[in-house]
FIVO-637018 format. One record per residue: y, x, z of N, C-alpha, C, O, CB in turn; residue number from 1; residue in three letters. Coordinates in Angstrom, 1 decimal, always signed. Each point is the difference from the previous one (the first is absolute). Glycine has a CB too. Layout:
[[Y X Z] [Y X Z] [Y X Z] [Y X Z] [Y X Z] NUM 'ALA']
...
# end
This chain:
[[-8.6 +0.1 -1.7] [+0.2 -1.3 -0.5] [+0.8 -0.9 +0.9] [+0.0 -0.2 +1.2] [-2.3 +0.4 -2.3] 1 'UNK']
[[+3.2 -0.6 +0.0] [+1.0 -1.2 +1.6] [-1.0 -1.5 -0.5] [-0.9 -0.2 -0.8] [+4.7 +1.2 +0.8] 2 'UNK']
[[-3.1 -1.7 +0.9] [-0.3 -1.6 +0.4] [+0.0 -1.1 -1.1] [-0.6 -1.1 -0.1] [+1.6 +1.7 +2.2] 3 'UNK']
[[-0.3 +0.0 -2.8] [+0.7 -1.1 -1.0] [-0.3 +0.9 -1.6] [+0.5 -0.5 -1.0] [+1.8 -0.8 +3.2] 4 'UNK']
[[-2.9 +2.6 -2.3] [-0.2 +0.4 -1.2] [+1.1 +0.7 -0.5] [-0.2 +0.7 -1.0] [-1.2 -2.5 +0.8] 5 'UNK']
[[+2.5 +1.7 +0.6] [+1.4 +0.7 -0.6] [-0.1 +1.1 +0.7] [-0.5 +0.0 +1.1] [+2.1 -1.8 -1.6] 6 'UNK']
[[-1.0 +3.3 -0.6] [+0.5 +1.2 +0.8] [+0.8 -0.4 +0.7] [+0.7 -1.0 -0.3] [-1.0 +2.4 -1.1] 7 'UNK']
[[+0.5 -0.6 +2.5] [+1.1 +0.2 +0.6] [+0.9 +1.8 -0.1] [-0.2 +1.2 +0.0] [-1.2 -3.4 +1.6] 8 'UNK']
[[+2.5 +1.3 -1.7] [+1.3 +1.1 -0.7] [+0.9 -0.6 +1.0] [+0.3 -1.1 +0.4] [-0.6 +1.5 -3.3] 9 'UNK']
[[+0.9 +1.5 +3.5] [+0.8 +0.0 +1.1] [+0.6 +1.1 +0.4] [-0.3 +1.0 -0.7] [-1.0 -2.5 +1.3] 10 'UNK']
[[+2.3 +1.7 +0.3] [+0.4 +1.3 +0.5] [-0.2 +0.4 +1.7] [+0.4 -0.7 +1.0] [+1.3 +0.2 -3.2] 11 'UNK']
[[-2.1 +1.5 +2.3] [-0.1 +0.5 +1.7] [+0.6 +1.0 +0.2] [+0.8 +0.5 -0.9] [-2.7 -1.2 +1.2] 12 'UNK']
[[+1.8 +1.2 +0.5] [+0.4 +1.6 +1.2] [+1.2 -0.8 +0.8] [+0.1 -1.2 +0.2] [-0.4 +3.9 -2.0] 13 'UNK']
[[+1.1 -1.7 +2.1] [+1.1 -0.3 +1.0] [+1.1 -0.5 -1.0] [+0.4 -1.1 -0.2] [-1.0 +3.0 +2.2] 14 'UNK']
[[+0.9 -0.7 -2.7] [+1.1 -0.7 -1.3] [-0.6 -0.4 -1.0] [+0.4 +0.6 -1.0] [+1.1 +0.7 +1.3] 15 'UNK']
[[-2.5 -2.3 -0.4] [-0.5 -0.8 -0.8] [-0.3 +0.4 -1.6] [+0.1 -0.7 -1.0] [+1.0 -0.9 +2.8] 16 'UNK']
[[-1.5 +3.3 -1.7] [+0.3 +0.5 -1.2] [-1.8 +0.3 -0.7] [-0.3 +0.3 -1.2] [+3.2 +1.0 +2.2] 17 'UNK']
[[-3.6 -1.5 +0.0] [-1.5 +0.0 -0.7] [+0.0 -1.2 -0.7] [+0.0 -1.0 +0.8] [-1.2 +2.2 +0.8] 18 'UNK']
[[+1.1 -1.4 -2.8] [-1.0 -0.8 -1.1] [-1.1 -0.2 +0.1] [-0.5 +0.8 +0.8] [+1.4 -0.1 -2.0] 19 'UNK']
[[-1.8 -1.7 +0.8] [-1.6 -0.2 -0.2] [+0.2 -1.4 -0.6] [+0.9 -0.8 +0.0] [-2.1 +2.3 +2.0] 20 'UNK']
[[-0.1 -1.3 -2.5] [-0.6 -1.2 -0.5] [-1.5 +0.3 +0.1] [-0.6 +0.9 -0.5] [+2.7 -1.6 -1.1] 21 'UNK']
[[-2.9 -0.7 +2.7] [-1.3 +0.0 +0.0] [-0.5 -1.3 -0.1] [+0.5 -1.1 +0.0] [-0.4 +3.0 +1.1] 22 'UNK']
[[-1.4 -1.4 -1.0] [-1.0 -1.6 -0.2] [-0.1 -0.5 -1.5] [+0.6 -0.9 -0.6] [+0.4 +0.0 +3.0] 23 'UNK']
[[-1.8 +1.6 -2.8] [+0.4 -0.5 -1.3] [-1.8 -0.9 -0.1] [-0.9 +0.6 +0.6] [+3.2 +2.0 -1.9] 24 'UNK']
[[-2.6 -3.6 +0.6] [-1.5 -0.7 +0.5] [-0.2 -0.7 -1.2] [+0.4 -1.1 -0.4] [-0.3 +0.7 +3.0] 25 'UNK']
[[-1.2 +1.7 -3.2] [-0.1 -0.8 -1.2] [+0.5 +0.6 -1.2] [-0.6 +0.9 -0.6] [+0.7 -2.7 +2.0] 26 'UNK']
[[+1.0 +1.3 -1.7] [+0.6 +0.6 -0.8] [+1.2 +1.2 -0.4] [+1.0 -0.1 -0.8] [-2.1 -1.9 +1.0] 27 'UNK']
[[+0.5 +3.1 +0.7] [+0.8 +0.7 +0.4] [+0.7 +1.1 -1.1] [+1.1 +0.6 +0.3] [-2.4 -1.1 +1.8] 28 'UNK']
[[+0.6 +0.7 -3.4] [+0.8 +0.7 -0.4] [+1.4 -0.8 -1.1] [+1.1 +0.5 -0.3] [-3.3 +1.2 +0.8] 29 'UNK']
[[+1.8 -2.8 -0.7] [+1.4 -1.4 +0.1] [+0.9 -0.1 +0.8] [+1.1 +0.0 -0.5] [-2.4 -1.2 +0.0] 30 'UNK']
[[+1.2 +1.3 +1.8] [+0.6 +0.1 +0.9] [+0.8 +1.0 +0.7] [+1.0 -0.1 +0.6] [-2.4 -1.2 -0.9] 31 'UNK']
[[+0.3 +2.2 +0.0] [-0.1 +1.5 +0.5] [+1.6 +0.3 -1.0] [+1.1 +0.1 +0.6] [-4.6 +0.6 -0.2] 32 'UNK']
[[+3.5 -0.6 -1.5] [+0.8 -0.1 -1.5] [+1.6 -0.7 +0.4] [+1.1 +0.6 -0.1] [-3.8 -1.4 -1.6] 33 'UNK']
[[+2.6 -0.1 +2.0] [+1.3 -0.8 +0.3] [+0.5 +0.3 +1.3] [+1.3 +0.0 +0.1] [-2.0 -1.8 -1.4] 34 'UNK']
[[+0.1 +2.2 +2.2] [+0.8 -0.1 +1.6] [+0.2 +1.9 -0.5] [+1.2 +0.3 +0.2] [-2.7 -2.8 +2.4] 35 'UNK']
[[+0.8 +3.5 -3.0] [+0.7 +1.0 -0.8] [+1.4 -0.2 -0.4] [+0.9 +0.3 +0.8] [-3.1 +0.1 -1.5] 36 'UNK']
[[+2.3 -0.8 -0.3] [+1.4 -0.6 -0.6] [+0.8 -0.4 +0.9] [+1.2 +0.5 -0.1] [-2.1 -1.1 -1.6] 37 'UNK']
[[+0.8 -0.4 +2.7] [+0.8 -0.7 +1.0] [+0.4 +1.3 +0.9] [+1.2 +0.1 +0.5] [-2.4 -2.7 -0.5] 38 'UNK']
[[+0.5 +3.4 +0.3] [+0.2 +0.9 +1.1] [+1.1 +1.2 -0.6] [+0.9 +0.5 +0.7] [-3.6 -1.1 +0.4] 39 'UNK']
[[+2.3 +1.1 -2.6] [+0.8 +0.5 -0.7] [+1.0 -0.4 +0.2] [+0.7 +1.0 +0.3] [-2.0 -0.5 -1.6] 40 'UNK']
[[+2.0 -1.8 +1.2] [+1.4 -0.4 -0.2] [+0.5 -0.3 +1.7] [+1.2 -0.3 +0.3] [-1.6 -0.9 -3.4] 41 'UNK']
[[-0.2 +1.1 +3.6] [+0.0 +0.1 +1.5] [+0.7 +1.8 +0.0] [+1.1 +0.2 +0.7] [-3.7 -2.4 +0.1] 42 'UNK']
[[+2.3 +2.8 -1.2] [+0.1 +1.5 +0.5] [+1.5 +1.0 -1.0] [+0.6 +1.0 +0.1] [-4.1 -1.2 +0.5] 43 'UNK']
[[+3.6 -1.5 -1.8] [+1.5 +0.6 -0.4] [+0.8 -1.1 +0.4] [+0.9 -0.1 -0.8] [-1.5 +1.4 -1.3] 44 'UNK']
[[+0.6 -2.2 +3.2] [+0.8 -0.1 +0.9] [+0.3 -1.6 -0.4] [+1.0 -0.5 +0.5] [-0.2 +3.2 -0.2] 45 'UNK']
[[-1.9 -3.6 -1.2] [+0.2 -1.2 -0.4] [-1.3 -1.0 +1.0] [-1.1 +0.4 +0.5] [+2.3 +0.5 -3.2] 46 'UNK']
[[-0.8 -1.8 +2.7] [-1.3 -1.2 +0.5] [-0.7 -0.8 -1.3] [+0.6 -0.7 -0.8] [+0.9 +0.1 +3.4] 47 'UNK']
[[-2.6 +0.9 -2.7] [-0.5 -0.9 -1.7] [+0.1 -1.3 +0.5] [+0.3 -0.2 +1.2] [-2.2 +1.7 -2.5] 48 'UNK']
[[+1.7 -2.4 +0.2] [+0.0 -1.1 +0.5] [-1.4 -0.9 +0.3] [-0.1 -1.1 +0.5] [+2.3 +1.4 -1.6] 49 'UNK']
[[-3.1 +0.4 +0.6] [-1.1 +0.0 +0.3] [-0.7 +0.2 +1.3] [-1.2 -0.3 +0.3] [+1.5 +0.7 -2.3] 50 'UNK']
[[+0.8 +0.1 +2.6] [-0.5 +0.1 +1.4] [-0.2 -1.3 +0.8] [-0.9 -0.3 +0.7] [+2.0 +2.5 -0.7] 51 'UNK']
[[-0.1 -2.7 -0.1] [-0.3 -1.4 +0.6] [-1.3 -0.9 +0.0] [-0.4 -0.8 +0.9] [+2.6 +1.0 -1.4] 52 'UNK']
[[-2.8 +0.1 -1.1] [-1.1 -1.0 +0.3] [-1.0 +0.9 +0.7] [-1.2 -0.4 -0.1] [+1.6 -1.2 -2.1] 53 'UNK']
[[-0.2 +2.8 +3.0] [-0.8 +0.0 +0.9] [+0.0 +0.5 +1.8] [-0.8 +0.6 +0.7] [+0.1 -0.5 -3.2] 54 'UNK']
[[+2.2 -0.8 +2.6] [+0.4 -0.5 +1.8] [-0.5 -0.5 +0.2] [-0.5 -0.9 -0.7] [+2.1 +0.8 +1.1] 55 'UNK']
[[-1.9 +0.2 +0.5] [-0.7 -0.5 +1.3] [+0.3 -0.2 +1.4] [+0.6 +1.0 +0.3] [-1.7 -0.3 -1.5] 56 'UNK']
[[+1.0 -1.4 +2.0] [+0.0 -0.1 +1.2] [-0.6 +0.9 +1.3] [-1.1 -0.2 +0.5] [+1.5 -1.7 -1.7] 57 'UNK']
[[+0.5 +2.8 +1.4] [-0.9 +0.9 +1.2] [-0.6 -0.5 +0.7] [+0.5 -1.0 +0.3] [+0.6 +2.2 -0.1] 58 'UNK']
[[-2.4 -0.9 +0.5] [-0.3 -0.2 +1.3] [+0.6 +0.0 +1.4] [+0.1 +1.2 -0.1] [-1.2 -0.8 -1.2] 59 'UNK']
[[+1.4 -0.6 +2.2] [+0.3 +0.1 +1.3] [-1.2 +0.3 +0.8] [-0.6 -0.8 +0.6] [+2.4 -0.6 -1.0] 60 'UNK']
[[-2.2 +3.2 +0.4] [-1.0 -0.1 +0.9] [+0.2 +0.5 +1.2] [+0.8 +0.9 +0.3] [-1.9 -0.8 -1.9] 61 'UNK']
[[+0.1 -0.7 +2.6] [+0.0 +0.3 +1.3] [+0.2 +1.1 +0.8] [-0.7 +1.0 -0.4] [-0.2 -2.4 -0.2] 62 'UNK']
[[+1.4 +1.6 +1.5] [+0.8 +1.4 +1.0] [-2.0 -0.1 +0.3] [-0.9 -0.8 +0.3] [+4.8 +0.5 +1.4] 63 'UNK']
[[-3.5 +2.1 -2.0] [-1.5 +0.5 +1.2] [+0.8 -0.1 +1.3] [+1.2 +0.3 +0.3] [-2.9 +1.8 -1.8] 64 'UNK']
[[+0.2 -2.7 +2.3] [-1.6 +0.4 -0.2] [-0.4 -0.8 -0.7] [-1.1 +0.2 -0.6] [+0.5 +0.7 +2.5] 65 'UNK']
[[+1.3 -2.3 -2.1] [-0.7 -1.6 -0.7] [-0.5 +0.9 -1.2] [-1.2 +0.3 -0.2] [+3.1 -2.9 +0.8] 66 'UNK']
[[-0.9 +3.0 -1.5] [-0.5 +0.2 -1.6] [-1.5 +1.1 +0.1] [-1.0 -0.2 -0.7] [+4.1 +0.1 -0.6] 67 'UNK']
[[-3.1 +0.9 +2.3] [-1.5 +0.6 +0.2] [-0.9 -1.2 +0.4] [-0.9 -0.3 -0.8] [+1.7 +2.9 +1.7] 68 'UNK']
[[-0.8 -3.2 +0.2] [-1.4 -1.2 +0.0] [+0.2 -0.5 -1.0] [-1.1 -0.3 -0.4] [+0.7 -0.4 +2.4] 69 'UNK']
[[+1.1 +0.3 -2.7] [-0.1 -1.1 -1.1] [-0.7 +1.3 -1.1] [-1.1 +0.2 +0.5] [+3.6 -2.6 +0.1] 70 'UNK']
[[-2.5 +2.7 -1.0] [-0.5 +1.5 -0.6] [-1.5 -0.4 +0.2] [-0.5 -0.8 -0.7] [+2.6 +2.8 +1.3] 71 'UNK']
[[-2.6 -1.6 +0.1] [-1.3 -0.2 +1.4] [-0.7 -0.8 -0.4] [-1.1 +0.0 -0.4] [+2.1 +0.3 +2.2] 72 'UNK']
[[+0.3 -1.5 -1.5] [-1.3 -1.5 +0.1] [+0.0 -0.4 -1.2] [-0.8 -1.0 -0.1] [+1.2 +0.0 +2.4] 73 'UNK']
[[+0.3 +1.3 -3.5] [-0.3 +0.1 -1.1] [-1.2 +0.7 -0.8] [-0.8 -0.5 -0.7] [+2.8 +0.0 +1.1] 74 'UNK']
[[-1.8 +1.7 -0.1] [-1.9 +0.6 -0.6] [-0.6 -0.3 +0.7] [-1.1 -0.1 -0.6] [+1.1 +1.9 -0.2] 75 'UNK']
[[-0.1 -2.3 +2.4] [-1.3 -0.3 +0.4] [-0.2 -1.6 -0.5] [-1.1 -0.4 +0.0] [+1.1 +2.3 +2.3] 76 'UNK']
[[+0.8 -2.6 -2.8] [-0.1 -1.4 -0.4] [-1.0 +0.6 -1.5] [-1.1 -0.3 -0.2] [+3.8 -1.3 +1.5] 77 'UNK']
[[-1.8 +2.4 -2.0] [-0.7 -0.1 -1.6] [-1.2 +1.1 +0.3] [-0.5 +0.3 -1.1] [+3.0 -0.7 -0.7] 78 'UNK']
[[-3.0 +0.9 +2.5] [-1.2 +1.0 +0.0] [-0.8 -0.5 +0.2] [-1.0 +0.2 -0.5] [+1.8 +1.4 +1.0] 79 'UNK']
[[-0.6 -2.8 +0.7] [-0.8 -0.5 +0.3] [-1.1 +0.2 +1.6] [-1.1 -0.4 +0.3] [+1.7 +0.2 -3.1] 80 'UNK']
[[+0.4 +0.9 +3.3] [-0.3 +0.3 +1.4] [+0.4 -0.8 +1.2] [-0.4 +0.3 +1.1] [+0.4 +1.6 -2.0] 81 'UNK']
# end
């Protein structure tokens, strides 16, 4: 599940040739359905335009070791220890 309720649809590896689409919350086979399709035309070599309404702004996360304590002091904050 992301933050804001929207899949996220994207590309990874080195040559940015892995596909996915995840997080689907809720309504996932709606969703599940459309970022299908987007990824389809992603893979014959077009950008939908539908993609846009779901960019986003990356994070900037922290160089370990920070991003491990913060990791840390996050479950021990929500666990409750």
């Amino acid at each position: 599940m992301t933050l804001d309720f929207l899949p996220l649809v994207g590309a990874g590896g080195i040559d940015r040739n892995v596909l996915y689409g995840i997080g689907y919350a809720g309504h996932g086979v709606a969703q599940a359905t459309l970022v299908g399709a987007m990824l389809a035309e992603r893979v014959q070599g077009t950008h939908p335009p539908a993609e846009v309404a779901l960019a986003r702004k990356e994070w900037a996360w922290p160089p370990e070791p920070l991003r491990w304590l913060g990791a840390k002091l996050l479950v021990s904050v929500l666990s409750g220890n």
